[in-house]
C-alpha positions as CSV (number, residue, x, y, z in Angstrom):
1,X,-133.4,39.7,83.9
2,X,-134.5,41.4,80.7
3,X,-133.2,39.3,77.4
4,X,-130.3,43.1,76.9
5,X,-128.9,42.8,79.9
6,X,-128.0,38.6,79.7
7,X,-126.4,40.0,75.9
8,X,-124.7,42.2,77.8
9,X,-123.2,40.0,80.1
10,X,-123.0,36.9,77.8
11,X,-120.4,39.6,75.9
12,X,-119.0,40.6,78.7
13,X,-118.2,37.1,79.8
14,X,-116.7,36.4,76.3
15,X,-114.6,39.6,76.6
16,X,-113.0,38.4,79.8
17,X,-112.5,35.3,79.1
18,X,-110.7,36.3,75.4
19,X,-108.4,38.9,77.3
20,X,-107.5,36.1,80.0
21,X,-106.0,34.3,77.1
22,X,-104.6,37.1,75.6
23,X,-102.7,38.2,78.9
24,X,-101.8,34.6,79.5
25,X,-100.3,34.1,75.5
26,X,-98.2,37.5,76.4
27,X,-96.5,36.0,79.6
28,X,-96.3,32.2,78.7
29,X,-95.3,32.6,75.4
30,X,-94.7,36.4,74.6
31,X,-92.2,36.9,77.4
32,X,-93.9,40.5,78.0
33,X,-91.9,42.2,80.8
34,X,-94.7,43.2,82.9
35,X,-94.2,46.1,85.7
36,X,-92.9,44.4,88.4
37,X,-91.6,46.1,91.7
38,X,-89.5,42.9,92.6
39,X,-86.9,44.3,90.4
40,X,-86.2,47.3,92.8
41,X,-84.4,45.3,95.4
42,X,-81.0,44.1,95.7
43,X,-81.1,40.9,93.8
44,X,-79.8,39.0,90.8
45,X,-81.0,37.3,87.9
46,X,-80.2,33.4,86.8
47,X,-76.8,33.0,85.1
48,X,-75.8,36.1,87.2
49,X,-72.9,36.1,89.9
50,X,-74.2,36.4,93.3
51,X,-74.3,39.8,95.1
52,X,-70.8,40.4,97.1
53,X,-71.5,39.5,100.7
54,X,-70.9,42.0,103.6
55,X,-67.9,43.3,104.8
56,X,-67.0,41.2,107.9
57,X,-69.6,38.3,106.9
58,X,-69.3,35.1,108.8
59,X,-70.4,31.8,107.3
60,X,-73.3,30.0,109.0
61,X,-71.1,26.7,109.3
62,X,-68.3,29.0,110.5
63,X,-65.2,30.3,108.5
64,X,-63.4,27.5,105.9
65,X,-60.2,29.4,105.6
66,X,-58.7,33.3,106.2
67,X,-57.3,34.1,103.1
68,X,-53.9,35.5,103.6
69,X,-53.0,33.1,106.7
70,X,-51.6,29.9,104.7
71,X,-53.8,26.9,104.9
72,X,-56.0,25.8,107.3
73,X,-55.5,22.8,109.7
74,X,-57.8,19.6,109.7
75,X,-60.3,20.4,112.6
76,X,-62.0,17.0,111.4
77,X,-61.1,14.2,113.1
78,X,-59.9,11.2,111.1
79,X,-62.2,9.0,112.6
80,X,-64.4,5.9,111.4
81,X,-67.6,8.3,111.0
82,X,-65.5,10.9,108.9
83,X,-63.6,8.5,106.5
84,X,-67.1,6.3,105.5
85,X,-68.9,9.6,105.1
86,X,-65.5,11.1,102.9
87,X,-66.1,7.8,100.9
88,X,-69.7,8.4,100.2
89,X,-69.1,11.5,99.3
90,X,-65.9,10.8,97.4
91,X,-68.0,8.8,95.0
92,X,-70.6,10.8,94.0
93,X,-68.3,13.8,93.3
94,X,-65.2,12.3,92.7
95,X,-65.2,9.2,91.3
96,X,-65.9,9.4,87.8
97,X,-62.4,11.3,87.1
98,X,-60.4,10.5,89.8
99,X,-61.4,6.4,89.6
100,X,-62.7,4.0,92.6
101,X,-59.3,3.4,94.2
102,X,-58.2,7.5,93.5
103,X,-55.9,6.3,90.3
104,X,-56.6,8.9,87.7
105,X,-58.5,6.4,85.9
106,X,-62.3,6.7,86.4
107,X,-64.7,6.2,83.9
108,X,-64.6,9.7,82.1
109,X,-60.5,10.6,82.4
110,X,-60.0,8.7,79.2
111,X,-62.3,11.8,77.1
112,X,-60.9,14.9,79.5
113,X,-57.7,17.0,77.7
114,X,-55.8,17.1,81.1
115,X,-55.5,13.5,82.8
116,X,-57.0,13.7,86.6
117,X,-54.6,13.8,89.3
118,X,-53.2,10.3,90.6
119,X,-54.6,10.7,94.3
120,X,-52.2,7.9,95.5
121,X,-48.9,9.6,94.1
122,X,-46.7,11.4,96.3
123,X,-47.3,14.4,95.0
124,X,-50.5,14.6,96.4
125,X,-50.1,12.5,99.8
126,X,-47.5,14.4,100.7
127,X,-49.9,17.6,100.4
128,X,-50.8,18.5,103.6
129,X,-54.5,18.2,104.5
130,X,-55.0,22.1,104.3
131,X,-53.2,21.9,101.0
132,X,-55.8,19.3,99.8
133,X,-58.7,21.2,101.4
134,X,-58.0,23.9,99.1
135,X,-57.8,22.0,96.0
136,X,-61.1,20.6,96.9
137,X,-62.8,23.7,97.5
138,X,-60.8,26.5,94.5
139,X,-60.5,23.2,91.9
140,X,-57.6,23.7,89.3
141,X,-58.2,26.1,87.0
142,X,-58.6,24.0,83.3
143,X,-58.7,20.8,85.1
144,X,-61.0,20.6,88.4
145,X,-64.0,22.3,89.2
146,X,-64.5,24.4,92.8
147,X,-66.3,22.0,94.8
148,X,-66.8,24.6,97.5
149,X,-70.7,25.0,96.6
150,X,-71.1,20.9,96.2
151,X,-69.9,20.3,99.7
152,X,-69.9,21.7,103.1
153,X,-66.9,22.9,105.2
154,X,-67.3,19.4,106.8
155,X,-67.9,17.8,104.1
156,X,-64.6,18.8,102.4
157,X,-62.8,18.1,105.3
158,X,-64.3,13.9,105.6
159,X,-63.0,14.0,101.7
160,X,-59.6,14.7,102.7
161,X,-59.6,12.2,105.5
162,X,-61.0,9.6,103.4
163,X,-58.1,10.6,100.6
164,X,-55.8,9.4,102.9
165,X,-56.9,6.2,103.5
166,X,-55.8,5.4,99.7
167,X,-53.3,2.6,99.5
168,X,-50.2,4.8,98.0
169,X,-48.9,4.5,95.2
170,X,-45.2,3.6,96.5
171,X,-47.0,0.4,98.0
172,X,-48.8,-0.7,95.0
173,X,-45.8,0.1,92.6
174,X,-43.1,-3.0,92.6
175,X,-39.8,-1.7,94.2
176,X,-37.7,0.5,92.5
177,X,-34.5,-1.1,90.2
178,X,-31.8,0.4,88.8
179,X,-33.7,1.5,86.2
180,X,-36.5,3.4,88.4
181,X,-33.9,5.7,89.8
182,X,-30.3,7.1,90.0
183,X,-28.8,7.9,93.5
184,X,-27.0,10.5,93.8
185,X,-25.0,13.3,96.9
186,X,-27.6,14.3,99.2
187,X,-27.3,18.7,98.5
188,X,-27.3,21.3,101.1
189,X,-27.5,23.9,98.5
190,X,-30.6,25.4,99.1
191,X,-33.4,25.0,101.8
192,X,-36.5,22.8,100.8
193,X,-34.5,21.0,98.1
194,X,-35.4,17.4,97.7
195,X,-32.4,14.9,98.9
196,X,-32.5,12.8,95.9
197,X,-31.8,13.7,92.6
198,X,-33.5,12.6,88.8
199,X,-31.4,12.2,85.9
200,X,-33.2,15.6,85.1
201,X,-31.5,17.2,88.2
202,X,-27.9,15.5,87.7
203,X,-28.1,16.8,84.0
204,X,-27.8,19.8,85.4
205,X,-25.4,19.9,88.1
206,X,-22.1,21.2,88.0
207,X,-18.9,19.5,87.0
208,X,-18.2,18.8,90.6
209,X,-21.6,16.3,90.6
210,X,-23.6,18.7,93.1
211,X,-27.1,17.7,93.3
212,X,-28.9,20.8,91.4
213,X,-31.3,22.1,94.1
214,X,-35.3,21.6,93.7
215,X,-38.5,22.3,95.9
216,X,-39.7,20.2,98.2
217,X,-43.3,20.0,96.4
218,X,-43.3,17.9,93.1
219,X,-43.9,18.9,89.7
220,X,-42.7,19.7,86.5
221,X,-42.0,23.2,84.9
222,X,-45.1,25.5,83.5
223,X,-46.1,27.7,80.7
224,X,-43.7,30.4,81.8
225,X,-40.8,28.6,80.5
226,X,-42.2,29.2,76.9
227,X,-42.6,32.5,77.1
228,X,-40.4,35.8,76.8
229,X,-40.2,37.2,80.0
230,X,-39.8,41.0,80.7
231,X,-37.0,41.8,83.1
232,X,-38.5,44.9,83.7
233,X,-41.9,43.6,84.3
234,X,-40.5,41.2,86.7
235,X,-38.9,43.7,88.8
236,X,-42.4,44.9,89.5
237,X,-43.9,41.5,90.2
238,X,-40.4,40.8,92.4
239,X,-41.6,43.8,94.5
240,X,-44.9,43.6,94.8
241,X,-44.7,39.6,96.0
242,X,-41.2,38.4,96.6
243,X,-39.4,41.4,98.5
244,X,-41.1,40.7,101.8
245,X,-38.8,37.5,102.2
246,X,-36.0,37.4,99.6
247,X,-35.5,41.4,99.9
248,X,-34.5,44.2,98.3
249,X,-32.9,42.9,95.2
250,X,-33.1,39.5,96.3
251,X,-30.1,40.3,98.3
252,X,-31.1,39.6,101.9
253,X,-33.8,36.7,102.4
254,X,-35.4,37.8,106.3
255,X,-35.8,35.5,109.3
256,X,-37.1,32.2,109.1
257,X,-36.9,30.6,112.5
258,X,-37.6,26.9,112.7
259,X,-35.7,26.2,109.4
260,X,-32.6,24.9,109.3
261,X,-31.0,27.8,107.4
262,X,-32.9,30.1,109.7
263,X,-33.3,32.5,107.1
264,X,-35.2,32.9,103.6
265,X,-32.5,31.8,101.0
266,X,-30.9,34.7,98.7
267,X,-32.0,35.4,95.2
268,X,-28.7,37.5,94.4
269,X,-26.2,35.6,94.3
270,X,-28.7,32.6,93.9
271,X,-28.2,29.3,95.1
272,X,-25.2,28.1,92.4
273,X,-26.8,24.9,91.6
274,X,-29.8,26.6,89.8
275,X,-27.3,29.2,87.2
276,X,-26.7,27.4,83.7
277,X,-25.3,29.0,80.7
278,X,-28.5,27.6,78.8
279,X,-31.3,30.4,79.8
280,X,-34.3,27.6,79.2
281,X,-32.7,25.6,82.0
282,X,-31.6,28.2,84.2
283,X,-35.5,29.7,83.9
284,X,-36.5,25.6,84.0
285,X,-34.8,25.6,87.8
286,X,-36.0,28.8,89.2
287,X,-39.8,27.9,87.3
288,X,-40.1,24.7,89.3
289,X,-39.9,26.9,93.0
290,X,-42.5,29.6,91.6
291,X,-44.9,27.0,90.1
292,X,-45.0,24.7,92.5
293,X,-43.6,26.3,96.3
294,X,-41.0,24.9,98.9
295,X,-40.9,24.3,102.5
296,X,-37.8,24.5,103.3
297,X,-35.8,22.6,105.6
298,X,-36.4,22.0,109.5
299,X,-38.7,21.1,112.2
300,X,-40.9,23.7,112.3
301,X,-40.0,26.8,109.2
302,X,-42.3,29.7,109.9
303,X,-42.2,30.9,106.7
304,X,-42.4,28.8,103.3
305,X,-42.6,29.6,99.6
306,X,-46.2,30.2,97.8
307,X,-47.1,27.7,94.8
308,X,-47.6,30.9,93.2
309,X,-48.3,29.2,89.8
310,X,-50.6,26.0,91.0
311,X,-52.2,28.5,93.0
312,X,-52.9,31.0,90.4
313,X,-51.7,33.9,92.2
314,X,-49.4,34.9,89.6
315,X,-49.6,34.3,85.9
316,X,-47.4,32.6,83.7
317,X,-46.2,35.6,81.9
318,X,-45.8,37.3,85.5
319,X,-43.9,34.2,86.0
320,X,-42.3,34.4,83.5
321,X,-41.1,38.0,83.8
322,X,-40.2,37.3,87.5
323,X,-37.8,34.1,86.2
324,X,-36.0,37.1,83.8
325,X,-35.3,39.7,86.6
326,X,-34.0,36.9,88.9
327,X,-32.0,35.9,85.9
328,X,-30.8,39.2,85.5
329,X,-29.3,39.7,88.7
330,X,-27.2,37.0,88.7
331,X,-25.1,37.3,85.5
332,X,-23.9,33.8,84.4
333,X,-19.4,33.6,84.0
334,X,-18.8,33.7,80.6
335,X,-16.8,30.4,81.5
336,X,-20.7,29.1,81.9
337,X,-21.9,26.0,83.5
338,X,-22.3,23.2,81.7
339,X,-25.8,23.2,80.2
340,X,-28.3,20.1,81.2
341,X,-27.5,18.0,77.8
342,X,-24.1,18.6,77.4
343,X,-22.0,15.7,77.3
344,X,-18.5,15.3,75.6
345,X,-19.3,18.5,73.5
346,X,-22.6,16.9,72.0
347,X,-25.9,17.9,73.6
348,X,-28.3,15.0,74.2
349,X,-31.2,14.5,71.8
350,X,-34.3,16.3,73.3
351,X,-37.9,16.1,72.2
352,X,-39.4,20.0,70.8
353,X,-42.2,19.5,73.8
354,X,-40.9,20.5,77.0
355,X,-41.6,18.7,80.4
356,X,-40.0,16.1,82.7
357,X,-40.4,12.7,83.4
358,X,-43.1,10.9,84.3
359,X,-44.4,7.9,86.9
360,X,-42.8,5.6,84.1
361,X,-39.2,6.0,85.7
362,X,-40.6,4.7,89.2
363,X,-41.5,1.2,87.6
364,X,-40.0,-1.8,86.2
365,X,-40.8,-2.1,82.7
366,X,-41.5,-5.8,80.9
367,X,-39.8,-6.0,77.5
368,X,-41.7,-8.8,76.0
369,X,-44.9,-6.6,77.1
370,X,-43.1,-3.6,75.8
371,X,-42.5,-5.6,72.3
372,X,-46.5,-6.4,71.8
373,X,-47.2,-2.7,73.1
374,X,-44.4,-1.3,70.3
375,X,-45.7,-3.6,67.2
376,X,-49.2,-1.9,68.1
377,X,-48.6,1.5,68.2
378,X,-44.8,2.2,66.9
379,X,-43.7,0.0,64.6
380,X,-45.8,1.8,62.0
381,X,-43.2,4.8,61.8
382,X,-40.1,3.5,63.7
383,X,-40.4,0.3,61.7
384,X,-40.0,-3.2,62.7
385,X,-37.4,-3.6,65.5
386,X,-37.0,-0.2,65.4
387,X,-35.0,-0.6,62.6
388,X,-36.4,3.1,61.2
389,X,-36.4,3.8,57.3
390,X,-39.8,4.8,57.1
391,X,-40.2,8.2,54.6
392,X,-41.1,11.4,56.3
393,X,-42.0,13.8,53.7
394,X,-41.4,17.7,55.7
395,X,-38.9,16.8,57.8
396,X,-35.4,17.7,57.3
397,X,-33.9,14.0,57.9
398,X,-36.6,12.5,55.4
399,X,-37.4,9.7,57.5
400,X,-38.4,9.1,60.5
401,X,-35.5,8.1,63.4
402,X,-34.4,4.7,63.6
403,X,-34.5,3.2,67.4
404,X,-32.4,0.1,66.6
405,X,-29.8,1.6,66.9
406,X,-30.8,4.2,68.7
407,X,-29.8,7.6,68.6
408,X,-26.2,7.4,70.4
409,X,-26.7,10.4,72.3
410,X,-29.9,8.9,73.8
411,X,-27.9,5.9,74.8
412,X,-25.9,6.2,78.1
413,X,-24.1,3.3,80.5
414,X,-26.4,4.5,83.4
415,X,-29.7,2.7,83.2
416,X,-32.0,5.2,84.6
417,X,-30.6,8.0,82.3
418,X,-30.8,6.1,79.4
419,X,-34.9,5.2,80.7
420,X,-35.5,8.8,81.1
421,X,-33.6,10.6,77.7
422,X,-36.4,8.0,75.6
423,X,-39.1,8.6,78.9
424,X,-39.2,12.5,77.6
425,X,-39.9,11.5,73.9
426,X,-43.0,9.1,75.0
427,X,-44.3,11.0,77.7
428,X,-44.0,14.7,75.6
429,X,-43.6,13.7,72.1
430,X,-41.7,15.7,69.7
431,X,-42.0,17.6,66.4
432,X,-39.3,16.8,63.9
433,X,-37.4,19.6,62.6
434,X,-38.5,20.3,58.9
435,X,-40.7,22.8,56.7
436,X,-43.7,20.5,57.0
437,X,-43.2,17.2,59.0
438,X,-46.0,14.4,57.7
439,X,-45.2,12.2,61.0
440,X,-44.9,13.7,64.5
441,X,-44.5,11.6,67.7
442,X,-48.0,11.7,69.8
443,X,-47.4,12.4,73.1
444,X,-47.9,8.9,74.8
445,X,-48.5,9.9,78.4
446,X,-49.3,13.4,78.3
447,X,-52.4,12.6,76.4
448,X,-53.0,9.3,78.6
449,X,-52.8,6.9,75.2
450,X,-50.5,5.2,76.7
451,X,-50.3,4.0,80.9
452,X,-47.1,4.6,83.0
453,X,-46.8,0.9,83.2
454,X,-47.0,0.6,79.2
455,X,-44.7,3.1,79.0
456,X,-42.3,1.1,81.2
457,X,-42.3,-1.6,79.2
458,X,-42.2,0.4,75.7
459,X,-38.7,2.0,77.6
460,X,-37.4,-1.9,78.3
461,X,-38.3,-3.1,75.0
462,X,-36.0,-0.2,73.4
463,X,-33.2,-1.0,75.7
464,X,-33.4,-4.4,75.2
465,X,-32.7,-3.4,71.2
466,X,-30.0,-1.6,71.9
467,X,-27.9,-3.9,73.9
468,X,-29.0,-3.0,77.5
469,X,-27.2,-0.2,79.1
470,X,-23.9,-1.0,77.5
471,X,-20.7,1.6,77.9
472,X,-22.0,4.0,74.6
473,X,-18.9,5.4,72.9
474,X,-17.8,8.9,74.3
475,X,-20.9,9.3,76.7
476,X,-20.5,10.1,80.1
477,X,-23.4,9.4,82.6
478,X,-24.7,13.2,83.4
């Protein structure tokens, strides 16, 4: 080979070699979208939802649930198999907020806004497993991922079974005193009502001590009960989801066989134990059903009321504007109904944050615990023993309240209504009324600072202060 022709290919050599680096600089470095026909297909890109599957389309591990048929049953038997493999797989994706023994109280619940569920409450045991399925697989929106691409059909279902091998939360929990709850009638008012009354549901009852009727699933009241609801609005929503069983109007609730009533109860007149001249209260009642569902009464009801909130299937505002046409149609007497505070013609002192009691009213509280736990975290603004006359700057008392005595209001001769009037305060906490309030009570147990059980104690210390549950001056028990 002549000397030109190896310049020629020595140069060549370098040529290729420099334009190798320049194309790979462009892609590795430069991003250059090359011409690529992979794009012309029926794909999708990272960070991209996945393509909607085909009408009809069948799951390779079969179908989880039918949407619009209720939730599914358990087709995994509870066996020894099942519950080890729910446990395994329990801890790897649900231990860290949900805690070893299902508690709430894993290692990260203490940093997350909303506290994990307590999976040995009653509130979720007495879910049934297609109820628990679907929590597992949609999550809670805010609160709980959708597990449904973690975990396989099965694998969902061996998480349930293993869920209910928790020791419960009524067996861990000392037995209930006086102070954990008030008894009260047993109500037939309404199908799916609960057959034991709070001091939250005999507040609002009726002179004649009627239990004020509530769903059978557990729960306290939602957004929708802080917002302006649309009467109008809700007629549409009414029709569009609730006119199937409660009819036209509300009117004429259709066939329900298998529960006891045998039909869906009336919206109009409503059940009378749910109307209260206070419009909060009366939206409080009917919120609690829409939020949360009912199954009524009876061995076997073939129909039973959506959780339309927990669920997600309505919105709060559509909630909300639901609660205001129901209202609507049934008128309250100008008469009225006595409204959930009112007690010798003074209302009860409430906190400004709404919501009901918590797990605190179900224990017995320690007050020498409760005095250690109050010198820590209270006596900085209620003072020492509670005996208040600390400045509040903003607020229109000027100070905040004392709690020795105690608000008399707050004070009442039954135990477990005087537990849960301060319960509301700690769990919720409460804005004082004022331009600009320097001091404002934390909310204790929404924001998990403080445990049920602490919260028990707090309760007993403050009663202990204030003479026990002695007869308080011109304060009937609600």
């Amino acid at each position: 080979m002549n000397p030109a022709h190896k310049k020629l290919l020595f140069a060549g050599g370098i040529a290729a070699v420099v334009i190798f680096l320049l194309v790979l600089l462009a892609f590795d470095v430069l991003h250059f979208d090359f011409v690529s026909f992979m794009e012309i297909q029926p794909s999708y890109l990272p960070m991209e939802k996945p393509l909607p599957v085909p009408p009809n389309s069948i799951p390779v591990e079969g179908a989880a649930y039918i949407p619009g048929m209720g939730v599914p049953t358990n087709p995994v038997s509870a066996d020894d198999v099942s519950i080890a493999r729910g446990k395994e797989l329990y801890q790897i994706n649900c231990m860290l907020c949900h805690g070893p023994q299902g508690q709430g109280d894993g290692p990260v619940a203490s940093f997350l806004k909303n506290k994990p569920a307590n999976l040995t409450s009653d509130a979720v045991q007495t879910k049934t497993d297609g109820a628990l399925f679907m929590t597992i697989t949609n999550g809670v929106t805010g609160a709980m991922p959708a597990l449904n691409e973690n975990l396989l059909v099965r694998e969902r279902w061996d998480v349930v079974n293993y869920l209910r091998t928790l020791p419960s939360q009524a067996a861990a929990a000392p037995a209930p005193t006086q102070q954990a709850q008030p008894t009260t009638q047993p109500t037939t008012a309404a199908s799916g009502a609960s057959s034991t009354a709070t001091p939250e549901a005999a507040a609002t009852a009726s002179s004649s001590q009627e239990e004020v009727a509530r769903p059978s699933n557990s729960g306290g009241p939602g957004d929708a009960i802080n917002l302006k609801g649309d009467a109008a609005a809700g007629a549409t929503v009414f029709n569009g989801n609730c006119v199937a069983c409660h009819g036209t109007d509300g009117k004429q609730g259709m066939s329900n066989p298998g529960s006891t009533d045998g039909t869906v109860p009336s919206l109009n007149p409503i059940d009378p134990t749910l109307m209260n001249a206070d419009y909060k209260t009366f939206a409080t009642n009917l919120d609690l059903f829409m939020q949360h569902g009912s199954t009524p009464q009876g061995p076997s009801p073939a129909l039973s009321m959506p959780a339309w909130g927990d669920k997600n299937t309505l919105t709060q505002q559509q909630i909300a504007d639901a609660i205001a046409y129901v209202i609507s149609l049934n008128p309250v007497p100008s008469s009225g109904v006595p409204t959930p505070t009112e007690m010798a013609g003074q209302d009860v002192a409430r906190p400004s944050n709404a919501g009901g009691p918590g797990d605190a009213l179900k224990l017995q509280g320690d007050a020498t615990s409760g005095a250690a736990l109050y010198a820590t975290n209270c006596a900085a603004c209620h003072g020492t023993d509670g005996q208040g006359n600390v400045p509040n700057p903003g607020s229109a008392d000027g100070t905040v309240p004392a709690l020795n005595p105690i608000d008399p209001t707050i004070k009442n001769s039954d135990l477990a209504v005087f537990t849960y009037n301060i319960d509301l305060f700690i769990e919720h906490g409460s804005t004082p009324e004022g331009p600009s309030p320097v001091f404002k009570m934390p909310a204790w147990g929404d924001q998990g600072t403080l445990k049920p059980q602490q919260i028990a104690d707090v309760i007993a210390y403050l009663i202990k202060l204030n003479g026990g549950a002695s007869q308080p001056q011109a304060t009937p028990t609600p």
